[in-house]
C-alpha positions, 0 to 999 in steps of 0.5 A: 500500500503506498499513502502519501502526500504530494506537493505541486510545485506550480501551485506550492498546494498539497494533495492531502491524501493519496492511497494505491492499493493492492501493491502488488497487484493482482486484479484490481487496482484502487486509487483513493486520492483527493478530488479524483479525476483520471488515471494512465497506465504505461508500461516500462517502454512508455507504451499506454496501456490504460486510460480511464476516468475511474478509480478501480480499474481491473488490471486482469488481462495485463502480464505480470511486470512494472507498469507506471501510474500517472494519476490526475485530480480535478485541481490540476495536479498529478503523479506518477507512480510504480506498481508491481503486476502478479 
């Protein structure tokens, strides 16, 4: 599980909270995040893999590796984070 809080330097305002869960994952991916918006899946090539305007997404169909998560709230701010596939 990785919670955290993420500073954005344009606006010097900080997302309050933001948890990724499971981690590894297996099936489904649940981003908690303040003021939600979307997120990005790439893989290590920078390939997209999945974009989508929800929270849980089910990942079953993608092979096990190392795939980045660029999560987007409606305030403008962004991250991008590591997540482990079984």
């Amino acid at each position: 599980m990785l919670v955290e809080n993420i500073i954005n330097s344009n606006h010097d305002q900080t997302i309050n909270y933001i948890n990724i869960h499971p981690s590894p994952v297996l099936d489904k991916l649940t981003v908690d995040m303040e003021d939600f918006d979307s997120l990005t899946i790439y893989d290590t090539l920078g390939n997209l893999i999945v974009k989508k305007n929800e929270n849980i997404i089910d990942l079953t169909l993608l092979s096990t590796g190392i795939y980045f998560v660029t999560i987007n709230n409606n305030k403008g701010f962004k991250t991008t984070k590591k997540i482990i596939k079984k």
